[in-house]
C-alpha positions in Angstrom: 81.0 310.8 -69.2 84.4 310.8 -67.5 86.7 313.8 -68.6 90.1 311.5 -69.6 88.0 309.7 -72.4 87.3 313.9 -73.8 91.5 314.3 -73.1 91.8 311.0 -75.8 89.4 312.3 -78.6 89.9 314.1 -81.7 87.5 316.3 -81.7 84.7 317.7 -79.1 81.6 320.1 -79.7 79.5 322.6 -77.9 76.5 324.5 -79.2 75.6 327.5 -76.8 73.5 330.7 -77.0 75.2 334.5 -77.5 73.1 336.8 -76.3 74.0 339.9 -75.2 72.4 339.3 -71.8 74.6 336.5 -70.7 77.1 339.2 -70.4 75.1 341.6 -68.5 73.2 339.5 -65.7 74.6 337.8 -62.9 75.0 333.9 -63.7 72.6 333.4 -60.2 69.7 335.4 -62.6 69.6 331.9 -64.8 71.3 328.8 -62.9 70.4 325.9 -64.2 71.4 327.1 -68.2 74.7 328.4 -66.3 75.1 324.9 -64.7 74.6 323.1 -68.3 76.9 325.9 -70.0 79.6 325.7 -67.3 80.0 321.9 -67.7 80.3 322.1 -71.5 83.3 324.2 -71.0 84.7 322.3 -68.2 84.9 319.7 -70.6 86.1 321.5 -73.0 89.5 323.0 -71.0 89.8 318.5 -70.4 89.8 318.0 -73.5 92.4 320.6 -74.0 92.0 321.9 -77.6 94.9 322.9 -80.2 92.7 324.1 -82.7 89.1 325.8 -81.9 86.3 326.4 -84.5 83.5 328.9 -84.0 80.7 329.2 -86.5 79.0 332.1 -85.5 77.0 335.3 -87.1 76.9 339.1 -87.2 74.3 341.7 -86.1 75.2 344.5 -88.9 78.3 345.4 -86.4 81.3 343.8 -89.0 78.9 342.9 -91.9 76.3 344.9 -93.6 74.1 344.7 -96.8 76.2 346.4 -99.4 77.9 343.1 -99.1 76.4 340.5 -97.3 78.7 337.0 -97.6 76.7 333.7 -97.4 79.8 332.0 -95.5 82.7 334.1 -94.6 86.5 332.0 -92.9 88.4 334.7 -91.5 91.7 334.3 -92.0 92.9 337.6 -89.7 89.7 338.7 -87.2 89.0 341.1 -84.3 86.9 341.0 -81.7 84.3 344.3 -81.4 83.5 346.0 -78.7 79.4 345.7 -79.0 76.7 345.1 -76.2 77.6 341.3 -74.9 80.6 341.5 -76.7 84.1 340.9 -75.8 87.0 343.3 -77.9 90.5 342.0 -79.0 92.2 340.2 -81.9 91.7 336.6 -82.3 94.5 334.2 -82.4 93.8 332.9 -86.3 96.5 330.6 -87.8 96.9 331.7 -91.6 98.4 328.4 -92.6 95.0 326.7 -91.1 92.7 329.5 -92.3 94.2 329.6 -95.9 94.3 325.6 -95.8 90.4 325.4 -94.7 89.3 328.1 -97.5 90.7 326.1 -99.9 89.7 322.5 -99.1 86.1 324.6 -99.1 86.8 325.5 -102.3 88.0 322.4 -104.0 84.8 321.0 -102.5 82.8 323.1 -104.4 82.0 326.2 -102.1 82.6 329.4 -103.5 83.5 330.5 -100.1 84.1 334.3 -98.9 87.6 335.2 -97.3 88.7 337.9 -94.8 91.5 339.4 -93.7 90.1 342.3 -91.8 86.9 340.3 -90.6 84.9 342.3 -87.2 83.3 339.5 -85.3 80.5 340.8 -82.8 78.9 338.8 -79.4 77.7 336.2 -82.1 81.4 334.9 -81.9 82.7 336.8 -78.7 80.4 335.9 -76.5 81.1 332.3 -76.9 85.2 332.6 -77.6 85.3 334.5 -74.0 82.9 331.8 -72.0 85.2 329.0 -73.5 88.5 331.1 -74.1 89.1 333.2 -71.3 90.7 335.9 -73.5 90.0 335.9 -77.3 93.4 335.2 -78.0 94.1 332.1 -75.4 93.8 329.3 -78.1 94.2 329.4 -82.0 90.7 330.1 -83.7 89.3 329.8 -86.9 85.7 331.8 -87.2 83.2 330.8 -89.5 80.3 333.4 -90.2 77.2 332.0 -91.4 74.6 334.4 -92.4 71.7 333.3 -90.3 70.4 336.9 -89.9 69.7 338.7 -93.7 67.5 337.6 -96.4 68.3 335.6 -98.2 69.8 332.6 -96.3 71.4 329.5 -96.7 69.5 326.7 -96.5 69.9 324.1 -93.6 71.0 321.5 -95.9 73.6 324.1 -97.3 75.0 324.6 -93.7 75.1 321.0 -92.9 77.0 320.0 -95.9 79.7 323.2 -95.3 79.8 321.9 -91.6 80.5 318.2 -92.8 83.4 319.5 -95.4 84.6 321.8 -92.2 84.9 318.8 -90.4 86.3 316.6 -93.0 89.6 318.9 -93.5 89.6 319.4 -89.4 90.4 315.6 -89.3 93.2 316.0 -91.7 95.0 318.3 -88.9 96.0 315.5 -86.9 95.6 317.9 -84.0 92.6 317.9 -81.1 89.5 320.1 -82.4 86.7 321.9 -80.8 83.7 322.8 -82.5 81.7 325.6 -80.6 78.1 326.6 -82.2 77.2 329.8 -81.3 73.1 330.8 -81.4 69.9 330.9 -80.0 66.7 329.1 -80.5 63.7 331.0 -80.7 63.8 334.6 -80.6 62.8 337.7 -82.6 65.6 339.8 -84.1 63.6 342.3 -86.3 63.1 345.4 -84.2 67.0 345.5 -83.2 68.3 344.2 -86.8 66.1 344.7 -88.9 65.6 343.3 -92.7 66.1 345.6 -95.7 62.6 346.3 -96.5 61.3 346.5 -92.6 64.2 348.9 -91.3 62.0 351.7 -89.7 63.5 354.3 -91.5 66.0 355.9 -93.9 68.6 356.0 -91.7 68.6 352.6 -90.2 68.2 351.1 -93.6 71.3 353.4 -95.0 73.2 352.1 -92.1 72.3 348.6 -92.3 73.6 349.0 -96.3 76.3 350.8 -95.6 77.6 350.4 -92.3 77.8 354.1 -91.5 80.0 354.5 -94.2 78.9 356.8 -96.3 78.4 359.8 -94.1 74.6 359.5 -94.9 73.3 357.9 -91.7 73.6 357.2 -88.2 77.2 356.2 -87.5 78.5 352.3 -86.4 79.4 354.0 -82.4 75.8 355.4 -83.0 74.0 352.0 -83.9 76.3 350.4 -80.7 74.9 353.0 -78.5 71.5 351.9 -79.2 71.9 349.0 -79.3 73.1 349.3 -76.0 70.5 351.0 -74.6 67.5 348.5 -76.2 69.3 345.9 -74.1 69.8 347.8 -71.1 66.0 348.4 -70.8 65.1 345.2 -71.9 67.2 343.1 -69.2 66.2 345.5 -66.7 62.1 344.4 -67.6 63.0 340.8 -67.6 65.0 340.7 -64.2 62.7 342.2 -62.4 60.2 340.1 -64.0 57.6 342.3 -65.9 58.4 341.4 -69.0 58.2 338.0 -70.4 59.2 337.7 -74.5 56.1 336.2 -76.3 58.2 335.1 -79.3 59.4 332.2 -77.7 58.0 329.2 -79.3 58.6 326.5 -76.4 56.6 323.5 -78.3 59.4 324.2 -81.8 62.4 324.9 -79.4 61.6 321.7 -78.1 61.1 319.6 -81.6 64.4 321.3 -82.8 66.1 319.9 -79.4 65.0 316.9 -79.7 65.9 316.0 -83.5 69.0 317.8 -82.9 69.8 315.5 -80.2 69.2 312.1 -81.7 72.0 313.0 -84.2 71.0 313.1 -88.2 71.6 316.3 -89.0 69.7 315.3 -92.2 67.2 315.7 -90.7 67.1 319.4 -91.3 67.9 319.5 -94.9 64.1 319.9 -95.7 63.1 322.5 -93.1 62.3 325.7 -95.0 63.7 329.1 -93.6 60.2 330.9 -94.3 58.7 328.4 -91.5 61.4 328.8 -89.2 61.1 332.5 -89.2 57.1 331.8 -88.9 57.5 329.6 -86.1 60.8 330.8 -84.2 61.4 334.7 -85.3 64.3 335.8 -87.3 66.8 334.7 -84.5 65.5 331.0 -84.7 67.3 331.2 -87.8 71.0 330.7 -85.6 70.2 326.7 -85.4 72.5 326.6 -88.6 75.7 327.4 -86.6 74.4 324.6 -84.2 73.5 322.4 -87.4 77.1 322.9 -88.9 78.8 323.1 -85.5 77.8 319.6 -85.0 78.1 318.3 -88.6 81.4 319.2 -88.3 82.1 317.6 -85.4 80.6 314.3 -86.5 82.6 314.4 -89.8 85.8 314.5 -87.4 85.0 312.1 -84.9 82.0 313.4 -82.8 79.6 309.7 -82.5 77.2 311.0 -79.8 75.3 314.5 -79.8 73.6 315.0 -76.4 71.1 318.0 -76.4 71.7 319.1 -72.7 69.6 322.0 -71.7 66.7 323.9 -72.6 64.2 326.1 -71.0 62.2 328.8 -72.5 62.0 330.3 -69.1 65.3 331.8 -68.7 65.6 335.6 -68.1 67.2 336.0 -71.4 64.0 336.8 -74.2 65.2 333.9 -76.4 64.9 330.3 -76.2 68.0 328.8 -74.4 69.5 325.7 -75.3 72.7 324.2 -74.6 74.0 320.5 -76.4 77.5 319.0 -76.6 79.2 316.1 -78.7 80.7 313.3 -77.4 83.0 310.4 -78.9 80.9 307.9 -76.5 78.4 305.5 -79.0 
């Protein structure tokens, strides 16, 4: 696909992974996903967008379960400074921010607003990869919860993605729709459900946020964060560790009806098996899911799923997929 015909289109979409480890290893530790991910944003700076979209998620760094939004459009966000995450204020338009929020709500989504909105590496990651600096193009982000129970169903995320998309085309300006997730991959033990938090203090801070004075504090829960990661890429560098939730055969399925194009296709898959099958991470194919329904409701005809391998030295299963305006 030659570069110019991206410079002509309307819109253009990437769906990548976030995990903290791509901001911790050297790109030569996972070459071939580095050589797929590197071409989706070469493609991107061609096609030169005025407008960028992230639909991304939080890891209990901005949002916690005293309130837990189903869909959040920030309207004014900043950048955190977690483990594989980038600090800084993003570069948010209000008139586009305020105009998406309510096309969402005339379309019948009772969708959450922020003006003080914390975005971790589930948006960071991704904006710096494709960005440069957080700030080096005008952003909208999109949080999905794809983490806490309950969720939104796929068919939920398609249809916001689709009505994302729809207002996107009304811009008359060149828009970039960047998925940010993983495929398989367990969550749990680092961010942790309600009922399986390991103790008091984990659970008041997943509530709370740190708060209320009555648990471990946010810089706290960073730290250890941190350090969980730090051990963890040092196992699977030196290869002795190799992450048995990775479900290879589902990765694949997903990649492969992700890739033909029907995002329809997902509106019956039930979280319950998804967490079954793919861990509580697996759950971050709805940023993909609405990434690309977006992009297909602005002009996006092709979606090629590019990369995957379960093999990578990151514990989750990698894929990477872009859209094209090609038939």
């Amino acid at each position: 696909m030659s570069l110019n015909k991206l410079s002509g289109a309307a819109a253009y979409m990437a769906c990548v992974p976030h995990v903290p480890l791509l901001a911790m290893q050297e790109r030569g530790v996972n070459p071939a996903l580095w050589d797929a991910y590197e071409a989706r944003v070469a493609e991107f700076k061609a096609f030169d967008p005025e407008l960028v979209i992230i639909f991304g998620g939080d890891h209990y760094d901005g949002m916690h379960l005293k309130l837990m939004p189903t869909f959040v459009v920030g309207h004014i966000a900043t950048g955190l400074s977690d483990c594989g995450g980038y600090p800084g204020k993003l570069d948010v338009p209000m008139d586009a921010a305020m105009g998406l929020s309510q096309a969402l709500m005339d379309e019948g989504f009772d969708i959450a607003t922020s003006y003080a909105m914390e975005v971790d590496h589930g948006f960071t990651n991704v904006a710096h990869n494709f960005l440069g600096e957080l700030d080096g193009r005008p952003v909208l982000p999109v949080l999905i919860n794809a983490m806490c129970d309950p969720k939104p169903s796929f068919k939920r995320c398609r249809e916001l993605g689709e009505a994302i998309g729809r207002y996107a085309a009304t811009l008359g300006k060149r828009v970039a729709f960047l998925g940010s997730g993983g495929l398989s991959h367990q969550t749990d033990s680092l961010f942790p459900q309600y009922h399986t938090a390991k103790n008091d203090e984990v659970r008041d801070y997943i509530v709370h946020g740190g708060a209320n004075g009555n648990s471990i504090s946010r810089d706290q829960w960073l730290s250890g964060v941190q350090v969980a990661m730090d051990g963890l890429n040092g196992e699977l560098v030196a290869e002795r560790f190799h992450a048995p939730w990775i479900n290879k055969a589902w990765d694949e399925k997903f990649m492969a009806a992700f890739g033909a194009g029907d995002m329809r296709h997902f509106d019956d898959w039930r979280c319950k098996d998804v967490t079954e099958e793919a861990g509580y991470g697996g759950g971050e194919i709805r940023q993909w899911i609405a990434a690309a329904a977006a992009a297909q409701a602005a002009g996006v005809r092709k979606i090629h799923a590019d990369f995957y391998s379960e093999l990578t030295k990151l514990a989750v299963g990698a894929g990477v997929a872009h859209g094209s305006t090609e038939e």
